[in-house]
C-alpha positions in Angstrom: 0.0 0.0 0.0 1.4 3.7 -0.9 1.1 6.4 0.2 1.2 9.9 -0.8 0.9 13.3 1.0 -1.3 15.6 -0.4 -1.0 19.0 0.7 -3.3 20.4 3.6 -5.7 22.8 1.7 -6.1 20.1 -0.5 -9.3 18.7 1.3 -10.2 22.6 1.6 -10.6 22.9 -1.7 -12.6 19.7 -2.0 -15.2 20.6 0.6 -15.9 24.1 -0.7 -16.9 22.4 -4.2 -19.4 20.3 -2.4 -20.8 23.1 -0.4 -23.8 24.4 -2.4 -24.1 28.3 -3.1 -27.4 30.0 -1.0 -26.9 33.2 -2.5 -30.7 34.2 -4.4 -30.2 35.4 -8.2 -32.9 37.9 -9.2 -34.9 35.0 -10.9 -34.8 33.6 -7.9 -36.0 36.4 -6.3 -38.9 36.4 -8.9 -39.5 33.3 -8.5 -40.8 33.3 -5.2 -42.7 37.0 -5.4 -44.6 36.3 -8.6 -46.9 34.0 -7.2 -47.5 36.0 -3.4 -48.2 38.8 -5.8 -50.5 36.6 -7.8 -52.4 35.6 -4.7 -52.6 38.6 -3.1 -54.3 40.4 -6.6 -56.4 37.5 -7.0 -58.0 37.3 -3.6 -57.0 40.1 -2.2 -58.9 42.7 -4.2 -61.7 41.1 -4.8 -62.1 40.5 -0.6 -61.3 44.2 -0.4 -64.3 45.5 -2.5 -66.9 43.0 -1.2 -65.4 44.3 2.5 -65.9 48.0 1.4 -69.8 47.0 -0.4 -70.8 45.8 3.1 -69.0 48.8 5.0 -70.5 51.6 3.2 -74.0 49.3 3.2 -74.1 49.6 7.1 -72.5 52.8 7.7 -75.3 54.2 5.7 -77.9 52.1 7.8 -76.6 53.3 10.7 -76.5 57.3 9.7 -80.2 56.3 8.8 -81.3 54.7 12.2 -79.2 57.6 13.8 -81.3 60.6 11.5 -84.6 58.3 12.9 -85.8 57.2 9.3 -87.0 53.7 8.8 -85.9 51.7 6.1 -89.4 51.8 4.5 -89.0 55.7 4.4 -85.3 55.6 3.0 -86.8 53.1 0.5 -89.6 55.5 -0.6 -87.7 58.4 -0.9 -84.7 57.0 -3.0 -87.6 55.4 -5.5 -89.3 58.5 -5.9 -85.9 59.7 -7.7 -86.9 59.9 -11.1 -84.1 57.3 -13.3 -82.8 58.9 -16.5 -84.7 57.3 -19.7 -82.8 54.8 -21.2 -82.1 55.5 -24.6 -82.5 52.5 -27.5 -79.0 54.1 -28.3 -76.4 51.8 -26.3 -76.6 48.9 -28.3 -75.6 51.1 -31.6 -73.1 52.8 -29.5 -71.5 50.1 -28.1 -71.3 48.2 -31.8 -69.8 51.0 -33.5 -67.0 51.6 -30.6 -66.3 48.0 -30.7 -66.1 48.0 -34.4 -64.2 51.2 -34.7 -62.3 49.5 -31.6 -61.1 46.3 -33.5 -60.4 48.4 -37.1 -57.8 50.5 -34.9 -56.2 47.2 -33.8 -56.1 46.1 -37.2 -55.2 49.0 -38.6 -52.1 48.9 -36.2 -51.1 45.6 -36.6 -51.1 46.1 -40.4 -48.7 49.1 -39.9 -45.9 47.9 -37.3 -46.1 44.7 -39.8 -45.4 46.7 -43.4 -43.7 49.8 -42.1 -41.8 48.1 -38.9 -43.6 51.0 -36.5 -43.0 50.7 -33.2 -45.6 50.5 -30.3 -47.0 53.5 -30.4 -48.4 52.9 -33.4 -50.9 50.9 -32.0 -52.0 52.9 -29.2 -52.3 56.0 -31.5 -54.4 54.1 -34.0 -57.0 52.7 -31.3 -57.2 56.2 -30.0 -58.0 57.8 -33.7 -60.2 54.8 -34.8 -62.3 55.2 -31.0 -62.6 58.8 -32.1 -63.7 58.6 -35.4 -66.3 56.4 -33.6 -67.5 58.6 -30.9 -67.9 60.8 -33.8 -69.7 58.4 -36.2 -72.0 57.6 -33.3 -72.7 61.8 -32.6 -73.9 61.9 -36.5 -76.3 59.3 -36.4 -77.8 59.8 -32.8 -78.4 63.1 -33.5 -80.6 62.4 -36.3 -82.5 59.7 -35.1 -83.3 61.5 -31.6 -84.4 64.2 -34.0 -86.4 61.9 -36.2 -88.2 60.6 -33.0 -89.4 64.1 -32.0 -93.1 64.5 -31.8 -94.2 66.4 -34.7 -97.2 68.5 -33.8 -100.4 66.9 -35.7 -102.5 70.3 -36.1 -103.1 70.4 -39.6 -105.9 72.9 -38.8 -103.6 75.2 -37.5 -101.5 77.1 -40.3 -97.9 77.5 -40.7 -96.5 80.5 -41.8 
């Protein structure tokens, strides 16, 4: 059997291989914030807002109870509030903006792909299309809330 002498640092060297590095990279980092962040927007919010519904519910009972009005009163009162008339308007509204919404994307992606725009391309065209919408929509409201106008049926009555 031989022998040989190794120098001391020798098994120095050997045990700081093994030993395993703890130091946290920045994806490490990310690794384990992503998904508290995740949790927290996830449940957190949504608990925050039903909290804050309920909150504002009974602080608004209790400023009743405290004024001495009965919920029947407070019921009565807020229903005698007459409600804005609902045009027949949304639904053309809505379909133009969505359709002026989706031409701007289009529009955009047809751009950065031919001319090699940046970014901004895209936001700029969603905004112009979304106008030309609003617009649009202005035009043909207008005359159909004027069309709807009663006309006055007196034909005894001349017009000068």
């Amino acid at each position: 059997m031989v022998f040989t002498l190794q120098p001391l640092s020798a098994p120095l060297r050997q045990n700081k291989k093994k030993r395993k590095d703890t130091t946290m990279t920045a994806f490490d980092i990310r690794e384990t914030v992503v998904p508290i962040f995740a949790m927290v927007f996830i449940f957190g919010f949504p608990a925050i807002i039903i909290f804050w519904a309920i909150y504002t519910k009974h602080r608004e009972r209790m400023r009743l109870i405290e004024k001495g009005i009965s919920p029947e009163e407070a019921r009565k009162y807020f229903s005698n509030v007459e409600k804005r008339p609902r045009g027949s308007n949304g639904a053309l509204k809505w379909g133009i903006i969505l359709l002026f919404l989706g031409a701007g994307i289009f529009t955009a992606n047809i751009l950065e792909q031919l001319y090699e725009f940046n970014d901004g391309v895209t936001f700029s065209m969603i905004v112009l299309f979304l106008g030309l919408g609003f617009i649009l929509y202005y035009f043909l409201s207008r005359g159909r809330v004027q069309n709807i106008e009663p006309k006055n049926n007196n034909s005894n009555i001349p017009q000068n």
